[in-house]
C-alpha positions as a Markdown table, in Angstrom:
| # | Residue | x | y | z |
|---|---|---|---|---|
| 1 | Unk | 1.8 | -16.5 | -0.4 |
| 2 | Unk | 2.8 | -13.9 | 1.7 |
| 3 | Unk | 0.4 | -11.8 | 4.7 |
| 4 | Unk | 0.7 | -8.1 | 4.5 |
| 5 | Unk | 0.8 | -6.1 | 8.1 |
| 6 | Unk | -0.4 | -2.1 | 7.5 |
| 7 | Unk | -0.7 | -0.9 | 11.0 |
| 8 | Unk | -3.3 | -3.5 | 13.2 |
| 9 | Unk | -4.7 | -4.5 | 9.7 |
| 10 | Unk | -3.4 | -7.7 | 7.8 |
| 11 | Unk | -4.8 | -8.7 | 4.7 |
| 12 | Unk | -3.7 | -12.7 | 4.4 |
| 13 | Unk | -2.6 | -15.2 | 1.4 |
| 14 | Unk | -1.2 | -12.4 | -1.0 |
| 15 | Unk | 0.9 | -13.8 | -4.1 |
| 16 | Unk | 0.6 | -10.7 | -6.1 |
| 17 | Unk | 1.4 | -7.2 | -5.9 |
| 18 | Unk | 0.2 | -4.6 | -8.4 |
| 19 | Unk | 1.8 | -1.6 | -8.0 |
| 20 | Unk | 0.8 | 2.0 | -9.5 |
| 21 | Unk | 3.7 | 3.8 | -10.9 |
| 22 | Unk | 3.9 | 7.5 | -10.0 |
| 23 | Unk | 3.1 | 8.4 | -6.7 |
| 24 | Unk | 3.5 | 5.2 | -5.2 |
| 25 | Unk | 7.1 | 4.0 | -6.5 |
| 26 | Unk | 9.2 | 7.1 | -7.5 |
| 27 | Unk | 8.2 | 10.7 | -6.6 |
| 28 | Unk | 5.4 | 12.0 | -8.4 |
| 29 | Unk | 6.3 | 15.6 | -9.1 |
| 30 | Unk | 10.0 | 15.5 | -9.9 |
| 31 | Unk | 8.7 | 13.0 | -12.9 |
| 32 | Unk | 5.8 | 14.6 | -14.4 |
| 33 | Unk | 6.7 | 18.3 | -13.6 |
| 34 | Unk | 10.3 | 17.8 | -15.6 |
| 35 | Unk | 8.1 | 16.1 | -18.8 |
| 36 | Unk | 5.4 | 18.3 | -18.8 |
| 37 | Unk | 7.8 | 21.3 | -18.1 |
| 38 | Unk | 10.1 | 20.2 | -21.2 |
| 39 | Unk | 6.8 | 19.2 | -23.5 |
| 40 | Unk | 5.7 | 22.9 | -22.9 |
| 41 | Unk | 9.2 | 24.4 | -23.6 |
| 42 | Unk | 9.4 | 22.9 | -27.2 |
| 43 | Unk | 5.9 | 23.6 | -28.0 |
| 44 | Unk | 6.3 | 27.0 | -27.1 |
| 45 | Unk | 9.8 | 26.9 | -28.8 |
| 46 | Unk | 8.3 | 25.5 | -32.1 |
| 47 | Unk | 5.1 | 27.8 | -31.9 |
| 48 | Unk | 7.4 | 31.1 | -30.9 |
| 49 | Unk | 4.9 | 31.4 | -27.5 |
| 50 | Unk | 6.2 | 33.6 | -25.2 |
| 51 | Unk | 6.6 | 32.9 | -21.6 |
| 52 | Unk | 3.0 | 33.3 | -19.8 |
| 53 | Unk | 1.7 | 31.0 | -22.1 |
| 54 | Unk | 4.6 | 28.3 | -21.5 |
| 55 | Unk | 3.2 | 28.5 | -17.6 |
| 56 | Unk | -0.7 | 28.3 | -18.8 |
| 57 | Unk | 0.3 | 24.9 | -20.8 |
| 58 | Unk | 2.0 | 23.6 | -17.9 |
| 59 | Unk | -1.2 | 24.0 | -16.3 |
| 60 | Unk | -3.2 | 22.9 | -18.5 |
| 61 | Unk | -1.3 | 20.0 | -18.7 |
| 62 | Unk | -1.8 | 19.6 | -14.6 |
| 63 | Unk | 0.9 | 21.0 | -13.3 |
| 64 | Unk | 0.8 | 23.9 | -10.6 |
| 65 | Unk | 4.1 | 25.4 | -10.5 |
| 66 | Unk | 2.9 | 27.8 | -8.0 |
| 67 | Unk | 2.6 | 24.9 | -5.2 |
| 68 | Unk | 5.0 | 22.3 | -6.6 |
| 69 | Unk | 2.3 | 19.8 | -6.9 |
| 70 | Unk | 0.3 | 17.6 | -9.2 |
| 71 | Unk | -3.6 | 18.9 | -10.0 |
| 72 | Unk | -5.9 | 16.3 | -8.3 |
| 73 | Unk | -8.1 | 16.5 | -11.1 |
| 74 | Unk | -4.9 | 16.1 | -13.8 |
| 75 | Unk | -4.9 | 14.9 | -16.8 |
| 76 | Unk | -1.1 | 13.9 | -15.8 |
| 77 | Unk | 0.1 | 11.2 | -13.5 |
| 78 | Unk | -4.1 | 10.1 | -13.7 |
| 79 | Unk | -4.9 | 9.6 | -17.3 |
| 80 | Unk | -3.4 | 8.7 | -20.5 |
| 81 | Unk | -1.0 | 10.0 | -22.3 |
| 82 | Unk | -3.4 | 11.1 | -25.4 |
| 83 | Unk | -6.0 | 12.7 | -22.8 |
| 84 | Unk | -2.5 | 15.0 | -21.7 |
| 85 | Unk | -1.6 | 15.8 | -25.2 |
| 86 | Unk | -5.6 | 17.1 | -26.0 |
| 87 | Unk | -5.3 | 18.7 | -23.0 |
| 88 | Unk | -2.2 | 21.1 | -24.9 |
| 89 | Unk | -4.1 | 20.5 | -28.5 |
| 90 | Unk | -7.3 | 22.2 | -26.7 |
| 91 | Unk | -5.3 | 25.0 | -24.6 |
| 92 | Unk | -3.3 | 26.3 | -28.3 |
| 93 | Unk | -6.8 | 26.1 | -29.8 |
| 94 | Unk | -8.3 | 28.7 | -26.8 |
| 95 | Unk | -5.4 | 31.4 | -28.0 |
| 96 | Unk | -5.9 | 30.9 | -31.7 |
| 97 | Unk | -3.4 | 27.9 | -33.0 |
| 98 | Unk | -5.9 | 25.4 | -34.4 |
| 99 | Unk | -4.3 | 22.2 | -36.0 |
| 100 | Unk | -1.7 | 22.0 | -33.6 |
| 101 | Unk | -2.0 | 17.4 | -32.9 |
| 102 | Unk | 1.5 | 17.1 | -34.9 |
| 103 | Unk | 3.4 | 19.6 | -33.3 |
| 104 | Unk | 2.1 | 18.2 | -29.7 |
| 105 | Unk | 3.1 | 14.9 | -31.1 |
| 106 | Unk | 6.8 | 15.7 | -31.9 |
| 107 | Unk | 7.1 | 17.2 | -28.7 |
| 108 | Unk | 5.9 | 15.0 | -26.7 |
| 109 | Unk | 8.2 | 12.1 | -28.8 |
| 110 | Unk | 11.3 | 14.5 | -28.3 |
| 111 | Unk | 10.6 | 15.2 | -24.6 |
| 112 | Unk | 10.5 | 10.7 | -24.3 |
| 113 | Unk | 14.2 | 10.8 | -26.3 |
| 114 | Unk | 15.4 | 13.8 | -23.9 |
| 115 | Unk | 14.5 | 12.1 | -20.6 |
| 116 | Unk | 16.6 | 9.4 | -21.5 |
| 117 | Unk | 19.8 | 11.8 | -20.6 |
| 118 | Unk | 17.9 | 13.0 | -17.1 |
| 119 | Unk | 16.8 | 9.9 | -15.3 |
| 120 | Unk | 18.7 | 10.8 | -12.4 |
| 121 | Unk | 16.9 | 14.5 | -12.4 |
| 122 | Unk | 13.3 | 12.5 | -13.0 |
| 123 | Unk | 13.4 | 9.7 | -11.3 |
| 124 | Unk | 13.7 | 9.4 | -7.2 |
| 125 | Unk | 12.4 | 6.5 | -5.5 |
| 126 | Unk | 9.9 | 6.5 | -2.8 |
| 127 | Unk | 11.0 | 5.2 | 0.6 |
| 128 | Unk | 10.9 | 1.7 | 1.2 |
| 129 | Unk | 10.7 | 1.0 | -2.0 |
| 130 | Unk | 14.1 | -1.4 | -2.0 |
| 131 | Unk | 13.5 | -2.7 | 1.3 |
| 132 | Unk | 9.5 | -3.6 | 0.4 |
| 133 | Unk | 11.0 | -5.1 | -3.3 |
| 134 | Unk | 13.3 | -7.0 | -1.7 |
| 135 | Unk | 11.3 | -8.8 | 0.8 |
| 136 | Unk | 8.2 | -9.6 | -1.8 |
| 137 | Unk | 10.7 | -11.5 | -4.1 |
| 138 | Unk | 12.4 | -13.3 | -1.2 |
| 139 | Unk | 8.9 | -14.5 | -0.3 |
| 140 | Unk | 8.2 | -15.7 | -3.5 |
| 141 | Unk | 5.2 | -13.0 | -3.7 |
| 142 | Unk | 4.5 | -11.3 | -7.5 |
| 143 | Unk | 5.3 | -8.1 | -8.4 |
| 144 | Unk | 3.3 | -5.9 | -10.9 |
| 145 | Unk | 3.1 | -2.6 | -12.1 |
| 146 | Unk | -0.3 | -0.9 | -13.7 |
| 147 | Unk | 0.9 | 2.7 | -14.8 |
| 148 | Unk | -1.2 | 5.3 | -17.0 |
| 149 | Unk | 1.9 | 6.3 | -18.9 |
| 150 | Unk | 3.7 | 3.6 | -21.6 |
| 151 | Unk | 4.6 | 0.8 | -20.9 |
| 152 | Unk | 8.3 | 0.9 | -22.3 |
| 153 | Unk | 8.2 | 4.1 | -20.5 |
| 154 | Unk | 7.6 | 2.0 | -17.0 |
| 155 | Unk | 10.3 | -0.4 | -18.1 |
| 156 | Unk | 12.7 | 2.5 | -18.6 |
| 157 | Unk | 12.0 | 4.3 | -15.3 |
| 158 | Unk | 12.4 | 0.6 | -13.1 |
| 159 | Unk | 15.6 | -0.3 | -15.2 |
| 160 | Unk | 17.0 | 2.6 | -13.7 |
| 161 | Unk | 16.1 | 1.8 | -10.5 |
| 162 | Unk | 17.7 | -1.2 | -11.0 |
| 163 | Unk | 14.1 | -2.8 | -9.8 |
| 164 | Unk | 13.3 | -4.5 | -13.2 |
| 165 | Unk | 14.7 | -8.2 | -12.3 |
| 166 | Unk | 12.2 | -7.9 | -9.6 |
| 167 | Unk | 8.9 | -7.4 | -11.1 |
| 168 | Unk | 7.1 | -10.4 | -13.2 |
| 169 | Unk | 4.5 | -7.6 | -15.2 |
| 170 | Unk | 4.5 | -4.2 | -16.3 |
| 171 | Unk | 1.1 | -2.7 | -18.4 |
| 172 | Unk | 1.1 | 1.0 | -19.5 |
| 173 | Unk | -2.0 | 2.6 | -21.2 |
| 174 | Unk | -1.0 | 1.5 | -24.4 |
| 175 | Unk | -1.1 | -2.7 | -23.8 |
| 176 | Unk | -5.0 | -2.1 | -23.0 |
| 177 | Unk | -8.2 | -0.8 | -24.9 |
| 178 | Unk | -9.8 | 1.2 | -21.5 |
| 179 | Unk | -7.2 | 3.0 | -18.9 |
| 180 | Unk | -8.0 | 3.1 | -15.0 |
| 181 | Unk | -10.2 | 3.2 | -13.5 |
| 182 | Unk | -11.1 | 0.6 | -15.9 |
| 183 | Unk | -10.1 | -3.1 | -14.5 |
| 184 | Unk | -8.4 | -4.0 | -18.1 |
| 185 | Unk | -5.0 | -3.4 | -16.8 |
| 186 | Unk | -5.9 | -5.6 | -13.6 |
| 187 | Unk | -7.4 | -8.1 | -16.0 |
| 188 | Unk | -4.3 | -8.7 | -18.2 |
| 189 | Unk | -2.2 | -8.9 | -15.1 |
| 190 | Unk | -4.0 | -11.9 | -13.4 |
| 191 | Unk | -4.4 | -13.5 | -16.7 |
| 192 | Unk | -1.1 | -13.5 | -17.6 |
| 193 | Unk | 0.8 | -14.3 | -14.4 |
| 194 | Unk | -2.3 | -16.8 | -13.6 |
| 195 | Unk | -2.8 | -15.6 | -10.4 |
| 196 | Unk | -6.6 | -15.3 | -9.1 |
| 197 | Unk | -7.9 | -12.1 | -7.9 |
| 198 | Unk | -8.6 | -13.4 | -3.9 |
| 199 | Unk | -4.9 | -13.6 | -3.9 |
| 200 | Unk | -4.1 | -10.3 | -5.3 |
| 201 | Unk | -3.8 | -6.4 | -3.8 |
| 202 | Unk | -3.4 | -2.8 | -5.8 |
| 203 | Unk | -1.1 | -0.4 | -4.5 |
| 204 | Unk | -1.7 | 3.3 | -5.8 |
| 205 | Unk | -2.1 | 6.8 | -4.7 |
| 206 | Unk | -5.1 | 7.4 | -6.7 |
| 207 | Unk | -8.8 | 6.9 | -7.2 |
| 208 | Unk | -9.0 | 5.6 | -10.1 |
| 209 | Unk | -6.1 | 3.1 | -8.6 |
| 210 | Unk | -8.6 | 2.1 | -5.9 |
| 211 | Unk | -11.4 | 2.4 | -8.2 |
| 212 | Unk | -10.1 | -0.1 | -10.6 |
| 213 | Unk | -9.0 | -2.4 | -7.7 |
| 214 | Unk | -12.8 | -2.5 | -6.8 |
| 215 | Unk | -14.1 | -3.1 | -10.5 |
| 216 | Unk | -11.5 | -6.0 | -11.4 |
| 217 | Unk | -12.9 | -7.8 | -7.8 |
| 218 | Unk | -9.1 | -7.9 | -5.9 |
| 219 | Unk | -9.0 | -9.0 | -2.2 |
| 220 | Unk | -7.9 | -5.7 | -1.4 |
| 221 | Unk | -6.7 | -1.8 | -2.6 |
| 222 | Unk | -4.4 | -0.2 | -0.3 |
| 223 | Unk | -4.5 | 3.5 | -1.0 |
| 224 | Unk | -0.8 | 5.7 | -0.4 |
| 225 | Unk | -0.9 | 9.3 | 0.8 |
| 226 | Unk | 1.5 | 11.1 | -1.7 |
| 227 | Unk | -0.3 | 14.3 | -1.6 |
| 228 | Unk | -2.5 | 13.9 | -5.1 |
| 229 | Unk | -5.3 | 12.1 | -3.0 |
| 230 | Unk | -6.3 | 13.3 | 0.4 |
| 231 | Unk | -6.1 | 10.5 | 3.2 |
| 232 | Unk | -9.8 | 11.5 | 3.7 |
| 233 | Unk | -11.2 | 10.8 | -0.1 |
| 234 | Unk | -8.8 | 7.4 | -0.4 |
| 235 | Unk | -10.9 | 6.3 | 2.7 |
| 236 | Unk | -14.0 | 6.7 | 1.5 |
| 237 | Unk | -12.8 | 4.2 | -1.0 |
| 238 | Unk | -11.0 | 1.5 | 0.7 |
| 239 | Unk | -10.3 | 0.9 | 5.0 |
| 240 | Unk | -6.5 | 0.3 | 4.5 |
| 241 | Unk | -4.7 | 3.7 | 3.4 |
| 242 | Unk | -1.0 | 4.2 | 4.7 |
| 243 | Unk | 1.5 | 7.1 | 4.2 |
| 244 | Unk | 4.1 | 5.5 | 1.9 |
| 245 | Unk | 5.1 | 2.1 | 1.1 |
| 246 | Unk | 7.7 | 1.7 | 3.8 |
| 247 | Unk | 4.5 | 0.9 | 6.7 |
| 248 | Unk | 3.7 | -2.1 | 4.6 |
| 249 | Unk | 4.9 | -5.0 | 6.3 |
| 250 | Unk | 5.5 | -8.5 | 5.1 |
| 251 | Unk | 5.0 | -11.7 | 7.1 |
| 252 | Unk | 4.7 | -15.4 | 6.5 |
């Protein structure tokens, strides 16, 4: 067990950490505007859209180009990955391209196989993130990751950060029948790594992170300011809310 300083607070007897992906580990919009960016280019490409309606998918998609940011209200980097792709399916069906779920599909698979070649473009780590890794596992303290995207994909991105010998769980959307804010993902974490809940914390940059924190009963949900939830809204939710991971602190 491990005590876990954020500012004055500490929250005591911690022998898990679940940690949301995006947002909270690596940067949010280098990730998700470079997938959603390339999902749009090969729709477009195999649809022969020109290019306002390339920036329209984008946004529909929840990416604002404009401000280099992450839409609060998503779907991306907040709900699952088939929510994302009606998101597209719906915006070809507003300018008159019905029947479009296959060639959403294919793009979506052929963006997955792309970003395979780009990691190092996609993927950049949020501060602390080694340092705060490193001293969990010296401490004996689990390490788990609840994303909304796969969960292969999550393995992929935490291979690459050469993190993946550190964490003891990773669940994507697709290991659980309800996404967050449902508590499923919380659920099949504690369960599987037998840990109890009134030893556990969520770490996420999200309401439905907090949210599902609060559903599935954990000791505490410690919300991260990365810019898609305001310091103010993460509040209302939970009392300990920090800037990034780095201002966690870990004591015995």
């Amino acid at each position: 067990m491990v005590n876990l300083g954020l500012g004055k607070d500490v929250i005591k007897d911690i022998g898990l950490v679940i940690f949301d992906r995006d947002g909270t580990l690596i940067d949010l919009y280098a990730y998700w505007s470079w997938m959603i960016g390339k999902r749009s280019e090969i729709i477009c490409r195999d649809l022969d859209l020109g290019g306002v309606h390339l920036k329209k998918l984008i946004l529909a998609m929840g990416i604002d180009e404009d401000n280099k940011r992450i839409m609060p209200d998503g779907p991306v980097g907040l709900k699952k990955r088939e929510i994302v792709m009606r998101a597209a399916v719906d915006y070809l069906f507003s300018i008159g391209y019905p029947e479009t779920a296959d060639i959403c599909f294919n793009a979506f698979r052929q963006t997955d196989i792309l970003s395979s070649d780009n990691l190092d473009r996609i993927i950049k780590p949020i501060n602390g993130v080694y340092e705060l890794f490193l001293k969990l596992t010296n401490n004996k303290c689990r390490v788990a990751i609840a994303t909304t995207d796969k969960t292969e994909r999550a393995k992929i991105a935490m291979d690459f950060l050469g993190l993946a010998k550190s964490i003891d769980f990773i669940v994507g959307e697709d290991r659980v029948n309800n996404c967050k804010p449902a508590p499923d993902m919380v659920n099949l974490i504690l369960y599987s790594l037998r840990v109890d809940k009134s030893n556990a914390v969520i770490v996420g940059d999200a309401v439905t992170d907090m949210e599902m924190g609060i559903r599935s009963g954990l000791k505490a949900s410690i919300g991260v300011c990365s810019g898609l939830t305001h310091e103010d809204r993460l509040s209302e939710l939970t009392r300990y809310v920090i800037r990034d991971i780095s201002e966690i602190k870990i004591f015995n």
